[in-house]
C-alpha positions as CSV (number, residue, x, y, z in Angstrom):
1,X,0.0,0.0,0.0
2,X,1.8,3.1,-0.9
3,X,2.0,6.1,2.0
4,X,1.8,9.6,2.1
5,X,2.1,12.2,-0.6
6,X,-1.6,14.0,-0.1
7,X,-4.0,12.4,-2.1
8,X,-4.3,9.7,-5.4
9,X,-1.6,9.9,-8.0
10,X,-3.1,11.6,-11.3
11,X,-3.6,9.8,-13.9
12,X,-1.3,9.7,-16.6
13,X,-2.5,10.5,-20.2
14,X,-1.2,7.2,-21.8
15,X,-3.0,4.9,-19.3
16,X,-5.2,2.2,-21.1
17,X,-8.8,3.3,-21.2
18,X,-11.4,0.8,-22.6
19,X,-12.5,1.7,-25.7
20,X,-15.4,3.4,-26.5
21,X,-19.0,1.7,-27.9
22,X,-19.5,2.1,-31.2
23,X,-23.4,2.2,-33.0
24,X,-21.6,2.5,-36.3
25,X,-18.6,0.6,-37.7
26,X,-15.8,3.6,-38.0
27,X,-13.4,3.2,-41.1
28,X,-15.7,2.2,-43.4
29,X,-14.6,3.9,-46.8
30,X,-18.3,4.2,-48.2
31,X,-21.0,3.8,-45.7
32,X,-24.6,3.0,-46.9
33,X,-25.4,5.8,-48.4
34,X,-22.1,7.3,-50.0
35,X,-20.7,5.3,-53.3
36,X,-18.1,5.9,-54.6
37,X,-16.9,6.8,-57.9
38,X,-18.9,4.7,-60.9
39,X,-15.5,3.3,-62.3
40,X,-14.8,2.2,-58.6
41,X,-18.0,0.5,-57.7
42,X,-18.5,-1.0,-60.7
43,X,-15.5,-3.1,-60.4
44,X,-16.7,-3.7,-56.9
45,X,-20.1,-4.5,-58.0
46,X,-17.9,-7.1,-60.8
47,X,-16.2,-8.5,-57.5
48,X,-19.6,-9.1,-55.2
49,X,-20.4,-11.2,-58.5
50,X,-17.4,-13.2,-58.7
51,X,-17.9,-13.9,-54.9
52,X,-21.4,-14.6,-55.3
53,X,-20.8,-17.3,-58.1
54,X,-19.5,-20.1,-55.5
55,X,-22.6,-20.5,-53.9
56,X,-24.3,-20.4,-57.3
57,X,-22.6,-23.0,-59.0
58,X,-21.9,-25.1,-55.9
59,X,-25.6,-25.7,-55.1
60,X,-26.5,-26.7,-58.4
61,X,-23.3,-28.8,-59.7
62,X,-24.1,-31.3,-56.3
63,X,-28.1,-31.6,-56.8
64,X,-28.9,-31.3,-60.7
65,X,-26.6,-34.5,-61.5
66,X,-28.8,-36.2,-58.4
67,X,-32.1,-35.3,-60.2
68,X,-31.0,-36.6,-63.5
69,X,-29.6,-33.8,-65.4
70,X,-26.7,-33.2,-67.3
71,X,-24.6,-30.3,-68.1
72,X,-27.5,-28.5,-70.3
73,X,-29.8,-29.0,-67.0
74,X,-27.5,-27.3,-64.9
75,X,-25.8,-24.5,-66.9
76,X,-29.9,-23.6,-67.1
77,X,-30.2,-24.0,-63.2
78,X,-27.2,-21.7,-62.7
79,X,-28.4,-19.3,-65.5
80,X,-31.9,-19.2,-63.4
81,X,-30.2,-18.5,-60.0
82,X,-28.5,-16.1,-61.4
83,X,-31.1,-14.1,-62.9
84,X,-33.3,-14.5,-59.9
85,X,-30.7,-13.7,-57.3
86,X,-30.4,-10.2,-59.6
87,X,-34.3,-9.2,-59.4
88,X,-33.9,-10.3,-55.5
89,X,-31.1,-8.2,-54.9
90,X,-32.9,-5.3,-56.3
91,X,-35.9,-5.7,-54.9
92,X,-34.1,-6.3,-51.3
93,X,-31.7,-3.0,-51.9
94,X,-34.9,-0.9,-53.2
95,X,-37.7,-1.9,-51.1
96,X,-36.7,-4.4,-48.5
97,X,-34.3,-3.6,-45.6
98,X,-32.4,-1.5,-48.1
99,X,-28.6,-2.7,-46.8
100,X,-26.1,-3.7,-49.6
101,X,-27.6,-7.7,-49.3
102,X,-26.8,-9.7,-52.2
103,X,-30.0,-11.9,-52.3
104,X,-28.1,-15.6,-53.7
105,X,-28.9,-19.4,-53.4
106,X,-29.0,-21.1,-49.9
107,X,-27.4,-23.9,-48.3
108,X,-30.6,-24.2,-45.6
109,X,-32.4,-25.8,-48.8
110,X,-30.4,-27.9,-49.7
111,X,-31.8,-31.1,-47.5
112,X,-35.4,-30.8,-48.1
113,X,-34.3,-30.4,-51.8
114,X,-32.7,-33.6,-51.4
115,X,-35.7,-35.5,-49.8
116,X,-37.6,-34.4,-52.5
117,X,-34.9,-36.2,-54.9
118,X,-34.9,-39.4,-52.8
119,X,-38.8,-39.6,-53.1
120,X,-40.2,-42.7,-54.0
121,X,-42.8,-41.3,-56.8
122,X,-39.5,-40.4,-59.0
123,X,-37.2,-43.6,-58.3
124,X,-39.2,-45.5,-61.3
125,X,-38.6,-42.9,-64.3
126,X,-35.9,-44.3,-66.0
127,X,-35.8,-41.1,-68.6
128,X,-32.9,-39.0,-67.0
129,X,-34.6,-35.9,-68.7
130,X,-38.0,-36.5,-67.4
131,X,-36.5,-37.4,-63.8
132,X,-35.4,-33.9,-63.8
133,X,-38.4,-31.6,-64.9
134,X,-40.6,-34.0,-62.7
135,X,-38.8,-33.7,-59.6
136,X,-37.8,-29.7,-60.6
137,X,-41.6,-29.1,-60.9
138,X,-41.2,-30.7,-57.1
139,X,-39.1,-28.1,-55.6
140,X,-40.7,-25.4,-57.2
141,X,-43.9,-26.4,-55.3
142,X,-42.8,-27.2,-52.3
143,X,-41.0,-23.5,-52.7
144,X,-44.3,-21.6,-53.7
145,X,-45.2,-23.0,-50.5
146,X,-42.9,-22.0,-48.6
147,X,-43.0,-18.5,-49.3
148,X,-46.1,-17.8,-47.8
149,X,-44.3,-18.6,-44.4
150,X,-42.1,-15.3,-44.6
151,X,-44.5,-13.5,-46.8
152,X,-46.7,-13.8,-44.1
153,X,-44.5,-13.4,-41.0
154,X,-42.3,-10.4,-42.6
155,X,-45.1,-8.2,-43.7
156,X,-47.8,-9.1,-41.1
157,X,-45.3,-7.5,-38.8
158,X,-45.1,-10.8,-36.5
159,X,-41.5,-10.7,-37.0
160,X,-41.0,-7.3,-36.2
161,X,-42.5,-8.8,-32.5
162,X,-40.2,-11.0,-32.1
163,X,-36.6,-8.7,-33.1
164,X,-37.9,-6.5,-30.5
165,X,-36.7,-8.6,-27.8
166,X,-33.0,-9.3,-29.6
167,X,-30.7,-7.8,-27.5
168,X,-26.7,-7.4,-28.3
169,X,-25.9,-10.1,-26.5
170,X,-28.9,-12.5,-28.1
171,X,-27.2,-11.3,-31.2
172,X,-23.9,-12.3,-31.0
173,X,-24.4,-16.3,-30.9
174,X,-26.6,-16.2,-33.7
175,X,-24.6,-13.5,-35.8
176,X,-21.2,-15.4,-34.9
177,X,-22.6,-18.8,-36.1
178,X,-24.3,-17.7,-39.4
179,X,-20.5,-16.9,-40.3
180,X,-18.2,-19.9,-38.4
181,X,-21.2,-22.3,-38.5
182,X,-20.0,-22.6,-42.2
183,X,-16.2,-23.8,-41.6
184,X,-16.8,-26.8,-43.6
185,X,-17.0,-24.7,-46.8
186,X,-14.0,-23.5,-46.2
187,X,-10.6,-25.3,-45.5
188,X,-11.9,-28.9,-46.3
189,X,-13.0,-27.8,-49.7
190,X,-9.5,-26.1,-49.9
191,X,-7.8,-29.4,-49.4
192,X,-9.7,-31.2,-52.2
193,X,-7.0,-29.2,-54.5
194,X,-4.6,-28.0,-52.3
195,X,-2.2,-27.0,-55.1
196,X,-4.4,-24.6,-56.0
197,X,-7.1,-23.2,-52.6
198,X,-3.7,-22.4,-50.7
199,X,-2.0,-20.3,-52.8
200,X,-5.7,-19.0,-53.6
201,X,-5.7,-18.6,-49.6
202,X,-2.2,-17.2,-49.4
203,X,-2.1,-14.6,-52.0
204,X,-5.3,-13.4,-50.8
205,X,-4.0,-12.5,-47.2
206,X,-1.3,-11.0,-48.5
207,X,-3.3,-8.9,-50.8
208,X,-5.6,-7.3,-48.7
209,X,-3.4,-7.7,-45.1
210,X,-0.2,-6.9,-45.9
211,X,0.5,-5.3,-48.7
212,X,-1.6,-2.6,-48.1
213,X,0.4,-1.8,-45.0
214,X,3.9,-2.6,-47.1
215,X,2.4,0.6,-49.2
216,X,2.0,3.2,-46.4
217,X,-2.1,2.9,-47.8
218,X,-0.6,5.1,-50.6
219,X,-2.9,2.6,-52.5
220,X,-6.2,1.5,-52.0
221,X,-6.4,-1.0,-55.2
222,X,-4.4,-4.1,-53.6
223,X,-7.0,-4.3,-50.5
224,X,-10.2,-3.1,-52.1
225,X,-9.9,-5.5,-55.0
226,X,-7.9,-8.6,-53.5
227,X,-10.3,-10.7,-54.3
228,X,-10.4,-9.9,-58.1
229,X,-6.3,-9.9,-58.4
230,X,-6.0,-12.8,-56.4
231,X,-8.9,-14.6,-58.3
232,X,-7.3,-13.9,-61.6
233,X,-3.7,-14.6,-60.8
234,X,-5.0,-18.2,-59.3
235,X,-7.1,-19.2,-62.4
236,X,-4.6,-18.6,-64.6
237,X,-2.2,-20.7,-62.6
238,X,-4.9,-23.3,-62.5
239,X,-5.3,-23.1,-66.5
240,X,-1.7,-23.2,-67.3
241,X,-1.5,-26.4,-64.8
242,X,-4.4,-28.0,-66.9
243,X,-3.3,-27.6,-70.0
244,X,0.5,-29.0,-69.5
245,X,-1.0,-31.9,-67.9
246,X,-0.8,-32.1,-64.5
247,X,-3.8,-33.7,-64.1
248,X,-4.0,-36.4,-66.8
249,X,-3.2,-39.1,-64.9
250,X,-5.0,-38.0,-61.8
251,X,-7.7,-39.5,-60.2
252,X,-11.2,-38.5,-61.6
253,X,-12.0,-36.6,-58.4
254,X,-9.0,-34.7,-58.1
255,X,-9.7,-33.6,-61.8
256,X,-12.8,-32.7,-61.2
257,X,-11.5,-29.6,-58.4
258,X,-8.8,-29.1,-59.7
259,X,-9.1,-28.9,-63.8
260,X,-10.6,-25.6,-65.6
261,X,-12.2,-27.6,-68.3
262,X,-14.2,-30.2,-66.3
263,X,-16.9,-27.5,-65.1
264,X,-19.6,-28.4,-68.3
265,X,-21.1,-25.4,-67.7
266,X,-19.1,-23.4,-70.6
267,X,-20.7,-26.3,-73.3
268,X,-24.0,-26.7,-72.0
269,X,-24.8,-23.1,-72.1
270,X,-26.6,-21.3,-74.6
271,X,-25.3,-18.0,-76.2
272,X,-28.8,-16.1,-75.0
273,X,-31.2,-17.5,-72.7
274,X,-33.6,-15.2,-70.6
275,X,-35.3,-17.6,-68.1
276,X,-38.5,-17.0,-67.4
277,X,-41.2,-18.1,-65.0
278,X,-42.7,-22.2,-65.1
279,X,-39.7,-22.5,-67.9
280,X,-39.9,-26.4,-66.5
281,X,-43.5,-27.1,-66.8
282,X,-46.4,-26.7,-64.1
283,X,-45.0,-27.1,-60.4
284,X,-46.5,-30.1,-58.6
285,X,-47.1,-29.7,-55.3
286,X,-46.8,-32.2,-52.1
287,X,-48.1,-31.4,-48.5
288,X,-44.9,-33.3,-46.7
289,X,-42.5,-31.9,-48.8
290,X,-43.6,-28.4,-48.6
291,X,-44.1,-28.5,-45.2
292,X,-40.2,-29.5,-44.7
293,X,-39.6,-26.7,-47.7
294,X,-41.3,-24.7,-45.2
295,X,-38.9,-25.7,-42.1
296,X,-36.2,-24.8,-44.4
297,X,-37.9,-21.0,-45.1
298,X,-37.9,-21.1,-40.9
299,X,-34.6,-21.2,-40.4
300,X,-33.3,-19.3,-43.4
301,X,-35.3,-16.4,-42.3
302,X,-33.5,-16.9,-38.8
303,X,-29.9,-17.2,-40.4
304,X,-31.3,-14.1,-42.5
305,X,-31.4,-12.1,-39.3
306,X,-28.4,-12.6,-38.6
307,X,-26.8,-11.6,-41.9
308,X,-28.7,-8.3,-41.7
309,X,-27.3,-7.9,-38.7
310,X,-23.8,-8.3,-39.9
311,X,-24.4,-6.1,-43.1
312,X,-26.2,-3.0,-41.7
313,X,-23.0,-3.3,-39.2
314,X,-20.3,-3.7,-42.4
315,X,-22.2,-0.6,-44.3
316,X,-22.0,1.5,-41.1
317,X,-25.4,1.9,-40.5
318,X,-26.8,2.0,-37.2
319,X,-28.5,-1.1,-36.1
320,X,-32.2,-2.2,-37.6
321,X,-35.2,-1.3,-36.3
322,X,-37.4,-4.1,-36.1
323,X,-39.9,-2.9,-37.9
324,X,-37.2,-3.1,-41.2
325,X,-36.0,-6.0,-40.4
326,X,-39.6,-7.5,-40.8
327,X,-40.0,-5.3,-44.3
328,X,-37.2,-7.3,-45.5
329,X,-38.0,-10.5,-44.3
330,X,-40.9,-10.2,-46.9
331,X,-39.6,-9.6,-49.3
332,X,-37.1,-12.1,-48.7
333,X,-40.0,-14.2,-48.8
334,X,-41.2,-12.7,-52.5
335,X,-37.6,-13.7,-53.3
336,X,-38.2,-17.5,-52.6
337,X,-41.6,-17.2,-54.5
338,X,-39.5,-16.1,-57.2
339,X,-37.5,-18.9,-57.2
340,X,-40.1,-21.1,-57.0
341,X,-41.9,-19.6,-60.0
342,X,-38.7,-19.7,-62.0
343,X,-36.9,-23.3,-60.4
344,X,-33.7,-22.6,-59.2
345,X,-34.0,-25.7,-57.2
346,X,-33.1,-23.5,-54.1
347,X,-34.8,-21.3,-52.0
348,X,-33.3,-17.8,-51.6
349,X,-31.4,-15.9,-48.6
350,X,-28.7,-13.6,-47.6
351,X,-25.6,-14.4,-49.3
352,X,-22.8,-14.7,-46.5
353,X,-19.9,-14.2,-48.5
354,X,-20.8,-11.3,-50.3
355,X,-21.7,-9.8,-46.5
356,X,-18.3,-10.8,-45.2
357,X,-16.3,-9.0,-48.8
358,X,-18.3,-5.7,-47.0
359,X,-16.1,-6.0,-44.6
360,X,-13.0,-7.1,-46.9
361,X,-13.3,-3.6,-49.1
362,X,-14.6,-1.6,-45.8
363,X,-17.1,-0.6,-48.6
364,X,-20.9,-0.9,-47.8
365,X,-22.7,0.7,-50.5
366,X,-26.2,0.2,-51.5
367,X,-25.3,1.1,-55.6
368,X,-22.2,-1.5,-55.1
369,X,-24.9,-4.4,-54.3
370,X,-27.3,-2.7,-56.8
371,X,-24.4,-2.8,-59.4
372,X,-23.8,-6.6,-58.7
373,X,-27.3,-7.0,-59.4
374,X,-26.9,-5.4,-62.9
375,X,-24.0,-8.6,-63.4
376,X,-26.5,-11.1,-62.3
377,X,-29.2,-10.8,-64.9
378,X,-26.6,-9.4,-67.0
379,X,-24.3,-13.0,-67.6
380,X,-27.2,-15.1,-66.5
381,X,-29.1,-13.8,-70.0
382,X,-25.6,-13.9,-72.1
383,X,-25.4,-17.6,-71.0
384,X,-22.2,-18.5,-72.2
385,X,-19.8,-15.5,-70.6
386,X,-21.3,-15.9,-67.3
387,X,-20.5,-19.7,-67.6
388,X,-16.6,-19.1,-68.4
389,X,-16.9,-16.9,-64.9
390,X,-19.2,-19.8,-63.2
391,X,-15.9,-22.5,-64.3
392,X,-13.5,-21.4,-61.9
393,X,-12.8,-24.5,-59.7
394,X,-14.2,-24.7,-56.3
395,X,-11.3,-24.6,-54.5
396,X,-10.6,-20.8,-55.3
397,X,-13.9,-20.1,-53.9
398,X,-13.6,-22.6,-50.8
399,X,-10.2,-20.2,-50.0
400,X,-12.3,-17.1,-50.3
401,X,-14.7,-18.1,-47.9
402,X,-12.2,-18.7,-45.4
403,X,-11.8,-15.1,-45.0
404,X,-15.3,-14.0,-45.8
405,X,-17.3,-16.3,-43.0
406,X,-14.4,-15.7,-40.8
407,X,-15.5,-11.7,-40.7
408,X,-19.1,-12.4,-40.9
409,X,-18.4,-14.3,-37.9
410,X,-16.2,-11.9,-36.1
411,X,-19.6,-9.3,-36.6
412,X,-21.4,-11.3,-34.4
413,X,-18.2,-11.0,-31.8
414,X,-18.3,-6.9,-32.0
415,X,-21.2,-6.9,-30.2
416,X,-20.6,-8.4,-26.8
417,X,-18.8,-4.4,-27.0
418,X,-22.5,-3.8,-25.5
419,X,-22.5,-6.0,-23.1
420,X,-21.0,-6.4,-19.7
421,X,-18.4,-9.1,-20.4
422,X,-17.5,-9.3,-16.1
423,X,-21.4,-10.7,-15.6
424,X,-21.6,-14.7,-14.6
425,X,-24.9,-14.7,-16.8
426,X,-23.6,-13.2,-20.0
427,X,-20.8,-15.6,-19.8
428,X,-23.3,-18.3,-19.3
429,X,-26.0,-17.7,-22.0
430,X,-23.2,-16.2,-24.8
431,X,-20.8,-19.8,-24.5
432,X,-23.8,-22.5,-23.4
433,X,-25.6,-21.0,-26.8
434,X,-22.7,-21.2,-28.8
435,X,-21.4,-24.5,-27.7
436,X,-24.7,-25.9,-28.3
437,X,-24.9,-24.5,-31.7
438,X,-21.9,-26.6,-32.6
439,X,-22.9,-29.7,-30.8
440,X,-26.2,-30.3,-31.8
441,X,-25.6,-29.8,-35.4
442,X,-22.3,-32.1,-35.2
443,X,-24.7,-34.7,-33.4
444,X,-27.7,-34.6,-36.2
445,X,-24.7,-34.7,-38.9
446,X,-22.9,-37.2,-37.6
447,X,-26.1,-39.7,-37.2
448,X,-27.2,-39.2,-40.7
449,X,-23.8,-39.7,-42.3
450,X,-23.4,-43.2,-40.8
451,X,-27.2,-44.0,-40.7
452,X,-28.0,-42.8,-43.8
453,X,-31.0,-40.7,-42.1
454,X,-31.4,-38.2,-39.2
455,X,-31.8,-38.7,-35.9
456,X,-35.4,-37.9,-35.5
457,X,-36.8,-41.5,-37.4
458,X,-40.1,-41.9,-37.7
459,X,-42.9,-42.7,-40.1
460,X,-43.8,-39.6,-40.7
461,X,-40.6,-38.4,-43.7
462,X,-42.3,-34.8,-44.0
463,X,-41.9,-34.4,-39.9
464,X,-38.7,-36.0,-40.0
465,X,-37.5,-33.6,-42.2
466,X,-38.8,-30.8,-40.8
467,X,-37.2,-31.4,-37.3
468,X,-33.8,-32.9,-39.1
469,X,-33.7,-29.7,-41.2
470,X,-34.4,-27.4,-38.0
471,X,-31.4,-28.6,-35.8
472,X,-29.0,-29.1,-38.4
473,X,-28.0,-25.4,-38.7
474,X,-25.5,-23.8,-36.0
475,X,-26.7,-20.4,-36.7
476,X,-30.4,-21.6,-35.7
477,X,-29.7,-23.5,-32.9
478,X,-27.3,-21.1,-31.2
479,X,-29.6,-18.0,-31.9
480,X,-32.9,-19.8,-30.6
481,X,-31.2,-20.8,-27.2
482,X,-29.5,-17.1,-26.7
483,X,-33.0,-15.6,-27.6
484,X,-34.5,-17.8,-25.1
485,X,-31.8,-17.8,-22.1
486,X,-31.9,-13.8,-22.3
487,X,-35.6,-13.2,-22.6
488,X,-36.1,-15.8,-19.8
489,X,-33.5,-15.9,-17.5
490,X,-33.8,-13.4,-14.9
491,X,-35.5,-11.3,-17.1
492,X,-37.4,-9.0,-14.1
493,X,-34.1,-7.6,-13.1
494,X,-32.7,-4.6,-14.2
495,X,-29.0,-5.7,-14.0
496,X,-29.8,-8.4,-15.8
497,X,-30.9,-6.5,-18.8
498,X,-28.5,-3.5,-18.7
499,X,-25.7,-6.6,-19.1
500,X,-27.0,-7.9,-22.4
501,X,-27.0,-4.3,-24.1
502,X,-30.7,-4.0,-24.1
503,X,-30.5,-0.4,-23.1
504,X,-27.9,0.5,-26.3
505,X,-30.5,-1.0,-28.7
506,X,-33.2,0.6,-27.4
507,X,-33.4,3.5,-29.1
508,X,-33.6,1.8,-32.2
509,X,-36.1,-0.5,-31.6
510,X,-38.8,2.6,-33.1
511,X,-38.1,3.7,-36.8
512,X,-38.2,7.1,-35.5
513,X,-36.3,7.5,-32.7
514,X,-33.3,8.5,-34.0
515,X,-32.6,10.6,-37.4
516,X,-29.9,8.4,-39.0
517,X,-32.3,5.6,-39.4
518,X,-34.9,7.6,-41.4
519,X,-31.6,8.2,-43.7
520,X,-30.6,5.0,-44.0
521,X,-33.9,2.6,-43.6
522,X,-36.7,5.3,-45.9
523,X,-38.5,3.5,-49.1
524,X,-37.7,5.7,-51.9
525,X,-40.5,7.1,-53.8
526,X,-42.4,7.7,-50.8
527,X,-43.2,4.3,-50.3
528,X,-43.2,4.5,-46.7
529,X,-46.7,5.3,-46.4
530,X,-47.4,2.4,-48.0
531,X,-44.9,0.2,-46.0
532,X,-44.5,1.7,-43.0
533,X,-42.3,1.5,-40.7
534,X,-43.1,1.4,-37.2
């Protein structure tokens, strides 16, 4: 204990202080509402396209071959995605939440898609071609369907109920999982062509990490557009491996993620296509199957959440009222209706990569996503240059996530800045949620790669699905028990709810409480009075 001296030693000006909260990301370059220069954000609009094209050729190139079809099949798939992940982009950007949310294809579909395959009314049509427009016609049913659900819950407002009660610290679970609940996307698919994802991974890191630092930031190309220089210098590494033959003699698998000619895309595309709705016949429609579609629309919309979290964060807005975040849940929910009217053969959601490269460019504005739009439809119509883009092996892309998720993630971390950290009961609810969100998934993935089905067995297949579908996603599982845990436990004491950040957030939770989100959330063409905002 130190003696005498007449009172407490001042406090010296370079002591650590904590640092301060922050509603809005600093150091973003463009925020929401500044873009920047045309010749700029159209290359940046280019590069949100590139990005976007792994989910959209990944989803297809694993379930058309399933359902029967061949190269022609799913150049035509990916074409369709495309086009409608363009008009869904818009219509999210223009009339929706209005963040920079590239609108793409969605893992969350992809198992009641598959149950749909593995029906028994399609496993006696021994036609390939008429496997896949019957079972096509399938998903777009079950789709239509499963619309309604976030049609309904978005603008009826019920969702806008339920974000009222998210809090910070309810927030970061669910946020942080919608970004590392993807890991397997990312270094295993690396490793299937490891010659070609690590210096992918490498050069990509250096690009936007170092170099820009090595510089003195006297240049903003190397960071902004790493993805795009790295992407280019990779493929034509990859091409010039292909062509001399590395992979003749390989096995058929390694060829297949590793060559640049093994795609089929480039040959089973046509010049000009424009897809258009029912462009596979009638849809059929099942009541199992588009109840499990439905499941599916559940927990996208949940993961959703979460994404629009991360962006408005990434395009330094200030957090979402509720009542926008239920605006673009709807039309999230027109987005899926799309693809159902169109068959993409997947259901529609907030792209994660595309959120995380926000964070990769520091540049978060709505023409950028509006832009990328303009690429979709664009190459999905001239059929045969967006397929030369859509053959770059999977591997490149697999790197790219690595980085992407890993800040979409890292979002979801930012926000325990609200929250008191020292509390017993944030500690519990923010790792018991996450944990679970990895271990319950992990157990419902595990059973159904050795059994062959989920854990949840009965003789029901449409319930089965639905409940197998449900706890398979980390980001759902994590967010539900966080939501519950802070709404529930304790949840009559003050303390209790100053520690999850409630109190930050709670002038946001009305549209017009505070100024800046009139200038960031508003309907153009004085729309609000026709969706209003509450």
């Amino acid at each position: 204990m130190a003696g005498g001296g007449g009172g407490a030693p001042a406090q010296k000006a370079d002591e650590l202080v904590p640092h301060p909260v922050k509603d809005q990301l600093p150091n973003v370059a463009y925020c929401l509402t500044s873009p920047p220069p045309w010749p700029e954000a159209i290359l940046l609009g280019f590069q949100h396209y590139i990005v976007f094209l792994g989910t959209t050729v990944l989803i297809p190139s694993a379930l058309v071959p399933q359902m029967g079809g061949g190269n022609k099949e799913k150049a035509k798939v990916i074409q369709t995605l495309q086009f409608v992940a363009g008009l869904n982009t818009l219509l999210q950007t223009l009339f929706g939440t209005r963040l920079p949310a590239i609108i793409g294809g969605s893992y969350t579909f992809v198992a009641p898609t598959i149950s749909i395959i593995l029906a028994g009314r399609y496993s006696n049509i021994a036609n390939p071609e008429e496997k896949f427009e019957k079972i096509i016609r399938g998903t777009q049913g079950a789709l239509i369907v499963a619309s309604t659900f976030q049609i309904i819950i978005g603008f009826s407002g019920l969702w806008r109920l339920v974000a009222r009660f998210l809090t910070p610290l309810s927030a970061a679970p669910l946020v942080t999982l919608v970004g590392i609940g993807l890991y397997e996307l990312g270094f295993p698919a690396v490793a299937k062509c490891i010659e070609i994802g690590l210096p992918q991974l490498l050069l990509l890191v250096l690009l936007s990490q170092y170099l820009p630092h090595i510089l003195h930031g006297h240049s903003r190309v190397f960071d902004r557009f790493a993805v795009l220089i790295s992407v280019a210098v990779v493929w034509i590494y990859a091409h010039i491996l292909t062509v001399g033959g590395a992979y003749n003699r390989a096995p058929p698998k390694t060829q297949l993620n590793c060559r640049t000619d093994r795609a089929g895309i480039i040959g089973g595309a046509h010049w000009i296509d424009v897809p258009y709705p029912f462009q596979w016949g009638a849809p059929t429609f099942n009541a199992g199957e588009a109840f499990a579609m439905m499941a599916a629309s559940f927990v996208a919309l949940v993961e959703s959440t979460g994404a629009y979290i991360a962006v408005s964060r990434y395009s330094s807005a200030t957090p979402l009222p509720p009542s926008v975040l239920s605006r673009g849940i709807g039309w999230q929910g027109v987005g899926i209706l799309l693809s159902g009217l169109f068959g993409t053969v997947n259901g529609s959601s907030v792209s994660i990569e595309n959120a995380g490269l926000l964070a990769l460019t520091r540049v978060g504005s709505r023409r950028v996503a509006q832009i990328a739009a303009g690429f979709m439809i664009f190459f999905s119509i001239l059929g045969k240059f967006g397929a030369v883009f859509a053959s770059i092996p999977a591997p490149i892309f697999a790197a790219i996530f690595c980085l992407l998720f890993a800040y979409v993630g890292v979002a979801g971390l930012s926000f325990l800045q609200f929250c008191n950290l020292n509390s017993f009961r944030t500690k519990f609810i923010l790792g018991f949620s996450i944990f679970l969100g990895f271990s319950i998934p992990q157990y419902f993935n595990e059973y159904t790669a050795l059994s062959g089905y989920g854990p949840v067995h009965t003789c029901g297949r449409w319930f089965n699905d639905i409940l197998n579908v449900i706890f398979s996603s980390e980001a759902f599982v994590a967010g539900l028990v966080a939501f519950f845990l802070d709404n529930t436990l304790h949840r009559h004491n003050s303390a209790a709810k100053k520690d999850s950040g409630r109190h930050w957030w709670k002038k946001f939770k009305s549209f017009k409480t505070d100024t800046r989100s009139e200038e960031f959330y508003s309907l153009p063409f004085n729309l609000n009075k026709l969706f209003p905002a509450n």
